[in-house]
Structures are given as C-alpha cells and as structure tokens.
ZATORGU-241399 format. One line per 4 residues: number of its first residue (from 0); their letters; for each residue x negated, y negated, z negated of C-alpha. Coordinates in steps of 0.25 Angstrom, whole numbers. Each point is the difference from the previous one (the first is absolute). Layout:
REM residues N
NUM> A> X/Y/Z  ... $
END
This chain:
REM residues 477
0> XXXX> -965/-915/-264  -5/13/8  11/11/-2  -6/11/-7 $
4> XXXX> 3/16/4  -3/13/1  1/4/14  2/-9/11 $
8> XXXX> 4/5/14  -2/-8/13  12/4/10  14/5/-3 $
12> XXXX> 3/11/9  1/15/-3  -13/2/-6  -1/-14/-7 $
16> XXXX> 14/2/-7  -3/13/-4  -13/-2/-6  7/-12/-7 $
20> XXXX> 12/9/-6  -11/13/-3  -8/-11/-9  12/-6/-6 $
24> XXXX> 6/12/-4  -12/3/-7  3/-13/-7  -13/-8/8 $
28> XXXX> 4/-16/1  1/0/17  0/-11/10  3/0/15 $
32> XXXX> -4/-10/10  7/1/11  -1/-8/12  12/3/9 $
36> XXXX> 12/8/-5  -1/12/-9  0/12/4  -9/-2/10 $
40> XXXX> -1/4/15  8/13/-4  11/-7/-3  1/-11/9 $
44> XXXX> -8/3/12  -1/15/-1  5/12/-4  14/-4/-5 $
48> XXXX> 5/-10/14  -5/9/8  6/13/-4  12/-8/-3 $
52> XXXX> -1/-3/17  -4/16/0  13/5/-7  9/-11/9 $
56> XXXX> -7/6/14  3/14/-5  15/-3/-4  1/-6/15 $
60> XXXX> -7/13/5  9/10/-7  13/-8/5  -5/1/15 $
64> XXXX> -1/13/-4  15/3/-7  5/10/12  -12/11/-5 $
68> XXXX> 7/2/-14  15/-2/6  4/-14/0  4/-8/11 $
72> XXXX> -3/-14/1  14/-7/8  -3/-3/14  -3/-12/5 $
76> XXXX> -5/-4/-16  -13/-8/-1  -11/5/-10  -6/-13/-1 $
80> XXXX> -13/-3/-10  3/-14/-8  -14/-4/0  3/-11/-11 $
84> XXXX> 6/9/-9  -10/9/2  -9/-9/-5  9/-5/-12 $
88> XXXX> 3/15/-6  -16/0/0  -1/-13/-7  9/4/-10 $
92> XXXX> -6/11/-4  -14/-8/-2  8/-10/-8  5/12/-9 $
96> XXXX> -12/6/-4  -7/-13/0  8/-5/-11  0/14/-7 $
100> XXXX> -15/-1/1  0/-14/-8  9/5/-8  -12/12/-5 $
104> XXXX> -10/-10/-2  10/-9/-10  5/13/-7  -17/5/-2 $
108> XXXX> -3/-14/-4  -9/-2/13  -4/-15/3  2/-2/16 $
112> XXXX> -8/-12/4  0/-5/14  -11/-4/5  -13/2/7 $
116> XXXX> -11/6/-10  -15/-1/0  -8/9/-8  -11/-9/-6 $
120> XXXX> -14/2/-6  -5/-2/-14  6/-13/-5  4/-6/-13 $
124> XXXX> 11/8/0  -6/13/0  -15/4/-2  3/11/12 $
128> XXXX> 6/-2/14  14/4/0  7/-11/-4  12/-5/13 $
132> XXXX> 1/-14/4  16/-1/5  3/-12/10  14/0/-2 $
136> XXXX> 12/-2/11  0/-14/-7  -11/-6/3  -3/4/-16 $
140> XXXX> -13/10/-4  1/9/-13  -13/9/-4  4/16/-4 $
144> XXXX> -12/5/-9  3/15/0  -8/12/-5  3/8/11 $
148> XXXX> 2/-4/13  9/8/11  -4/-5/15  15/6/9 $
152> XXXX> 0/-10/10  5/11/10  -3/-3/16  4/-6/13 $
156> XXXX> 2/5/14  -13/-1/7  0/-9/12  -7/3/14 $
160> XXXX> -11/-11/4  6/-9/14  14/5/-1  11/-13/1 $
164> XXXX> 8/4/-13  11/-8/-1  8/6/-11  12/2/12 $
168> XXXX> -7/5/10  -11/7/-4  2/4/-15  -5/7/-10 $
172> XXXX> 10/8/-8  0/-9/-11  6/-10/11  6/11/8 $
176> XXXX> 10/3/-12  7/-14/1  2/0/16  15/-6/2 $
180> XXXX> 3/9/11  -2/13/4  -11/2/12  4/5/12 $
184> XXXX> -12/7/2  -15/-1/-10  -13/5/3  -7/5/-14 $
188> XXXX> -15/0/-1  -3/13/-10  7/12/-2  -3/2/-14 $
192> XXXX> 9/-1/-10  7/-14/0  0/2/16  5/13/1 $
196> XXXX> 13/-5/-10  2/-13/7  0/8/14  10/9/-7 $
200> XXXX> 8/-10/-5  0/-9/11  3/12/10  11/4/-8 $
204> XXXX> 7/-13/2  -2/1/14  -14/-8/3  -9/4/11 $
208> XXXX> -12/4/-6  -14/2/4  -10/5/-11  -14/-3/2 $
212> XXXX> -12/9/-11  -14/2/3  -2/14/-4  5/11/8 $
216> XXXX> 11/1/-7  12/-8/-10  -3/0/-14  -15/5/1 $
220> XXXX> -1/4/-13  11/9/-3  0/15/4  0/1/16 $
224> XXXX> 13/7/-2  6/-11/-7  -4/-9/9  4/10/13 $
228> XXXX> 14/1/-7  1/-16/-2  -4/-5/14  11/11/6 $
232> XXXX> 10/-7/-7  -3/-12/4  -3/2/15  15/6/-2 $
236> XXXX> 5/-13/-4  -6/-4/13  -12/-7/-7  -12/-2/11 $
240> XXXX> -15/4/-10  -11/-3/5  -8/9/-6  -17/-2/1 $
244> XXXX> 3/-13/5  -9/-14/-1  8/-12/-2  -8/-11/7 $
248> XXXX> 2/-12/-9  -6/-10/8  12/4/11  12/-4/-11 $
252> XXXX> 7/-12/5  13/-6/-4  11/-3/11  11/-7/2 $
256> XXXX> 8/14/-2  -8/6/-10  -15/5/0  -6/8/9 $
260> XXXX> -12/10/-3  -11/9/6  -5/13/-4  -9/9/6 $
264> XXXX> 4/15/0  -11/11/5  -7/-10/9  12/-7/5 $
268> XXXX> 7/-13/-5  14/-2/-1  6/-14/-2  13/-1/-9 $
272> XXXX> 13/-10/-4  7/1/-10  7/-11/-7  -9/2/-13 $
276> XXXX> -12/6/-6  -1/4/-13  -15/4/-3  -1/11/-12 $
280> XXXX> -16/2/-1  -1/3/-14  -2/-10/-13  -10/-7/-7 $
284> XXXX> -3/-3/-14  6/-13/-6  -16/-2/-7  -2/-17/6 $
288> XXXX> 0/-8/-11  2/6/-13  -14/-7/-5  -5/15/3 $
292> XXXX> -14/-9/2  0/-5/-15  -3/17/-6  -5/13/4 $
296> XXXX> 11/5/7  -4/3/13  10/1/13  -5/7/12 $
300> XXXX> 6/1/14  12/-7/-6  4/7/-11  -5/-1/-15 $
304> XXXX> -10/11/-4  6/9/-14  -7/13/-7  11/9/8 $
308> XXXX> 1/7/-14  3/-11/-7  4/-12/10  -10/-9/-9 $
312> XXXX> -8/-9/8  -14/-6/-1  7/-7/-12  5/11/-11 $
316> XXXX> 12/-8/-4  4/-3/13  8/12/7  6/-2/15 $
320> XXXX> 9/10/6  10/2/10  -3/-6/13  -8/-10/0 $
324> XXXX> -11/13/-4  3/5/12  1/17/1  15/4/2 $
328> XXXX> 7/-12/0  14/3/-4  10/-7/-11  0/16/-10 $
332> XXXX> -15/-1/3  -2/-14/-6  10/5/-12  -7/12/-3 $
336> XXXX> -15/-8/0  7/-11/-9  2/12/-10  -14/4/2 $
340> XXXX> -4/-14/-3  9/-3/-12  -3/13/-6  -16/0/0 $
344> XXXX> 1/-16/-3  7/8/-14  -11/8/-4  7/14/9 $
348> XXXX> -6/7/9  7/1/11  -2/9/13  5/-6/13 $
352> XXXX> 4/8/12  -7/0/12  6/-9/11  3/13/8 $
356> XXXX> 9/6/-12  9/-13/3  12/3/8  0/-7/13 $
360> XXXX> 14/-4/5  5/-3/13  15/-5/3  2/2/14 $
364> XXXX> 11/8/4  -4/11/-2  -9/-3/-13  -13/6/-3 $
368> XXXX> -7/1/-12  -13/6/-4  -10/2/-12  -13/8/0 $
372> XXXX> -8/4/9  2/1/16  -3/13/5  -11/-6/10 $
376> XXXX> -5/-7/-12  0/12/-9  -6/6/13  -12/-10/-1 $
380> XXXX> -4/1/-14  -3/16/2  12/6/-8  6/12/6 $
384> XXXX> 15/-4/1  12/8/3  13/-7/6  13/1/0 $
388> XXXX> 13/-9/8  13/4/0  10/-9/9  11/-8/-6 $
392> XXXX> 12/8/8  -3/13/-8  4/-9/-12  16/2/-1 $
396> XXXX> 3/-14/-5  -9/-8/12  10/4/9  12/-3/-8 $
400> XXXX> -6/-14/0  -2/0/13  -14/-3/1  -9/13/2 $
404> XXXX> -11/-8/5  -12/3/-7  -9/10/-9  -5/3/-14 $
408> XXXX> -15/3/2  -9/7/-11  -16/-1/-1  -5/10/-10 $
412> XXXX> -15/6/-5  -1/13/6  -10/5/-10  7/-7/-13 $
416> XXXX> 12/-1/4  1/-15/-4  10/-8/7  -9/-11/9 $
420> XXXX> 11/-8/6  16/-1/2  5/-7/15  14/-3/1 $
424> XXXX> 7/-5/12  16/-2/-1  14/-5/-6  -7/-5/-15 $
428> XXXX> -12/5/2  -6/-14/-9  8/7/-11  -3/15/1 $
432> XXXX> -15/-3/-2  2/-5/-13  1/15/-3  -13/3/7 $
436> XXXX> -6/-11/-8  3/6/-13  -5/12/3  -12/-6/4 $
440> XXXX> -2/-5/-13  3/12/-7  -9/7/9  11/9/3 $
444> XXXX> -3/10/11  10/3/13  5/13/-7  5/-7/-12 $
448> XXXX> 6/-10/8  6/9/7  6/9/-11  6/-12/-6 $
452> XXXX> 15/1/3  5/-10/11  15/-5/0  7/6/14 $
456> XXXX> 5/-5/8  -12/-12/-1  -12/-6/8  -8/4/-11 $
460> XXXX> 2/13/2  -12/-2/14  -10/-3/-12  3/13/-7 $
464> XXXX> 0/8/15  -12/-6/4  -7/2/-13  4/16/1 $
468> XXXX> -3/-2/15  -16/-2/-3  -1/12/-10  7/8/11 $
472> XXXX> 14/3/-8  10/-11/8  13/4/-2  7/-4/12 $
476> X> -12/3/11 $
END
C-alpha cells in the first residue's frame, strides 16, 4: 500500500530536515527520502568536516605562533600535525551531530526512507503528478503519495570537461576531504569560496600552494577590499595566486609524482607540479533524475526553476529550495527557503530575503563575512553610497587576541541614510555579522547600530565604530 502524507521532502540535508521539522511542528504527516546519509553534503562532505580541518589548521598556526603572546615552546620540541587524528576529531564530530540529527526526526515523528525517489505523473495513485516512487537501498520499491512535495536535493561540485580526476590526485573537495595524507604541495583551480578556505587550510598546515581564479582577483564577488585584505593574507602564508589566469585543461596530466598543470598568465604560460589538484569551480544542482520529466516543473541550466517569492514550481504543490535552485548556495540559505516553503505550503505569507541579505561567510584565517551590497555593486545600480572602514588594530580586543588583521567596512545610502552592506574581515568575523544581519532585517540604520551599547573590551565593538565611522561620529578616529 502507498504510504499516504502530507508533505514529502526529496533529500535530507539542511533545507530538507528543516522543511521536514517546520511541517511537522505544524502537525503535517512528513516523509523524507534520502538517498545518502542525512544531513546532507553540509554535514558529511561540507560545512562541518571542513571547518573542523579549519579549526585544527588554525590551532597548528597559533601554536607556531606561541612566542608572540609569551609562551615558549622547549627547544628541540616538535610540533608535529597527526594527520590521522586530524581526521578522526573531524569524524567524530559528523558522527555526533549525525546521530543528533536522527535523533530530531524520531522525536518530530519524521519518517526517513532511504532511497532514491522519483517524482511520477498522474497515476492510480493520485489524480495529479506528485506522488514519489522510492527504490529502496534493498532492492524493494515503496510509493509516498504526498499533498505537497519539497524538491532539496542539495548539489555537487561541478567538474571540468578533460580533467583525469582520480579522487587522489586530482579531487574535488568532496574527495579532497578524505585524503590520507597531507599534500606537500596543491595546486587549487578557483579562488572562490571553497578554494580560498582549502588554500588557507592547507597553507596553514604547511602545504605549498598555488591558487589559480579567473577573474582578476580571489573571491570575485565580494567587496575589492575584502578580497584585497584576503589574497594579502594569503600570499603572507606564502600562497602563490595566480590571479586573471587561464587553467588550460587540456594541459592537466597525472605523473608518477603528482599532476602537473599549465596556465596562462597575461599572455605567458606557466607549467606547474604539485602533488595534488584540487579543483573548486563552483556547484551544480542535483535535478538528474527526480522524474522532473513526468510534471511541469521545469529545470534550466541545471537547477529547478521556483516563483522566487514563493519557491513553488511549475507545479503548485511541489516547492524546491536550497541548492539544487541555484542563487546563494549555502546550508542557512536552504533553511531560511525551507521556512519560506513550509510556510506558504500553510496558507502564510511569507516574505523571503533577497539572496544578498544572506550573510556570506568565509573561514580562512582571517575570516570574512558579508551581507548586502558591495560598494561597486551598489555603485552599478545608481545609488549614491557613502562608506566607511575602520581597521581591526584600532579595536582594543584584536590585539589582545593577537590577530589585528582585518577591517570592519560599512556601505550606507547617502541620501537615506539606509545601511546597504556590512564587510567584515578578521578573528570571528563569520560571527559578528550575525549582528549585521539583524539589523538588516530590522531595517536598522548605521546610527542605531551604532548607539546600541557594545561590550569592551570586544570585537564587536569594530561594528559599533565603523557604524559611527559612516555618519562621521567614530569615537576612536
């Protein structure tokens, strides 16, 4: 017999078990199908390992570090990096929120069923398309007939046309996060996001790396200062950037030591080794396969088209949200959009942010993190902006942490005064935007924000200076 529900979500990751707890709280009879693991690639191929690898490169930093805050190492004592239990304190932190994960689903009354779903068309089951067919991990099929479908089947890295992957070798960073050893030297093709961390990371640990991106710049998207700020702290870990480069694809070989690459730099082509490659060129939608074909939701350029207000497709009571729609692909994004979803599939109304009111977080060493608009953007679109930066060292509490790298930089409306965009570069900067954040949504303006008493001696006090910096009242400058 078909097992009848309410709501039925395709993929368990971020946006797929929130949207299933939303509708559960609400007291909706929810399924998951999941094919892999739940939680998703957040969990076991993303977010969580990787800053886990993060956090263990930056402890291995701060020690090499120790006689800048007065603390001498022994001579003649080894700081050595165990890569194995490196590897097994991020393990064991997947394990722990993977069981607390299973644990939420059991305690909402959510049905997990593992397995491969295809959405179906109009069938003796259901008069309308909608209704799942599961190919189970057994062999077995079971048939979900939901009122309301959630598509979150999340995405994967996007792979380059001719390169040899090998998963050792040449990896992406799904395979890069379970290399055995550590490289002794990488060559990373992209400098956005994901290859901007792995070439902190990996630096950190001691690994020769050369960063490869397109544009004329790392992290293209971001604010130029940002990015400035980010590729100096890089090149003084002694990362290489090739910045404006061409990766020629078709020059990517495997060797007996490694992989050797060429790329060509303002007209001249420089050949690399390095004993791996890691290439970081973005994500696509997971959309293959979901029976997409059998309804009138429509996927374009890889990724499944949704009312952006709304995140219904051409179907009314099919949603899809989080990555697999493309936009800012991030684990919060999907979670707010499974809200969105679960929300409107209740009768609400809903509003969903814009994808630039998302904080963007990076976890190099430094950190940066954004929401808003980019002054250049902001430029683009005609506003009249007025700006404001104020550097991390005039904050008392960067250098009692011993890391005064970095800024707090403010974009505001100089004709309304609204805040624009916030762009943080530093020691916690993925957690001081969250107050950036909410004053985005409360529409709070820099002089509120910056009246709103700030502990001292803290880094969030940079928000507060920077947000009196713009309106021309900073109180240290």
């Amino acid at each position: 017999m078909p097992i009848e529900v309410d709501v039925a979500v395709l993929g368990g990751g971020p946006g797929g078990y929130t949207a299933a707890v939303k509708a559960a709280q609400a007291g909706r009879s929810v399924v998951i199908i999941e094919r892999d693991k739940l939680g998703g690639t957040c969990l076991h191929r993303g977010c969580i390992p990787s800053k886990s690898l993060l956090r263990s490169a930056e402890v291995y930093a701060t020690i090499g570090q120790a006689a800048s805050y007065g603390v001498s190492i022994p001579e003649g004592t080894t700081i050595a990096v165990d890569w194995k239990a490196v590897h097994k304190r991020k393990d064991d932190i997947v394990s722990q929120l993977y069981k607390g994960l299973q644990a939420l689903m059991k305690q909402h009354r959510i049905e997990v069923i593992n397995g491969s779903g295809r959405i179906t068309g109009p069938s003796i089951f259901s008069p309308r398309s909608g209704a799942i067919a599961v190919e189970l991990e057994n062999g077995d099929s079971e048939t979900i007939v939901p009122k309301n479908v959630i598509i979150a089947t999340g995405s994967r890295p996007r792979k380059l046309e001719g390169i040899p992957y090998d998963g050792e070798r040449i990896a992406t960073s799904d395979e890069a996060l379970d290399w055995s050893t550590r490289p002794s030297s990488i060559i990373i093709i992209g400098g956005g996001v994901i290859g901007v961390e792995w070439a902190s990371m990996l630096s950190d640990f001691g690994t020769k790396v050369t960063l490869v991106e397109t544009a004329d710049r790392v992290l293209p998207t971001e604010d130029k200062d940002v990015s400035a700020e980010i590729a100096k702290a890089l090149k003084k870990k002694g990362v290489t950037i090739l910045a404006g480069a061409t990766f020629i694809t078709e020059s990517c070989k495997l060797t007996d030591n490694g992989v050797r690459a060429e790329v060509s730099v303002k007209e001249e082509v420089v050949a690399i080794d390095a004993e791996k490659m890691l290439i970081s060129v973005g994500r696509q939608g997971n959309v293959e396969n979901l029976g997409l074909e059998n309804t009138d939701v429509k996927a374009d350029k890889g990724f499944v088209k949704v009312n952006p207000l709304t995140l219904q497709t051409g179907e009314s009571h099919i949603y899809a949200i989080g990555d697999c729609i493309g936009g800012i692909q991030l684990a919060h994004a999907a979670m707010h959009e499974a809200a969105i979803a679960v929300e409107h599939l209740l009768g609400k109304k809903p509003s969903r942010a814009a994808d630039r009111d998302i904080p963007r977080c990076i976890y190099s060493k430094p950190e940066a993190a954004s929401i808003g608009w980019t002054e250049a953007d902001a430029k683009a679109q005609g506003m009249k902006v007025k700006t404001a930066k104020v550097p991390l060292r005039a904050i008392g509490k960067s250098l009692v942490y011993g890391e005064s790298d970095g800024f707090a930089k403010v974009v505001a409306d100089e004709t309304t005064g609204d805040l624009l965009g916030v762009h943080l570069v530093g020691a916690h900067a993925t957690e001081l935007i969250a107050e950036a954040s909410l004053a985005k949504l409360l529409d709070a303006i820099p002089w509120e924000i910056g009246r709103t008493i700030h502990p001292h001696p803290t880094l969030s006090e940079a928000m507060q200076e920077v947000m009196l910096a713009v309106e021309g009242a900073a109180s240290h400058g």
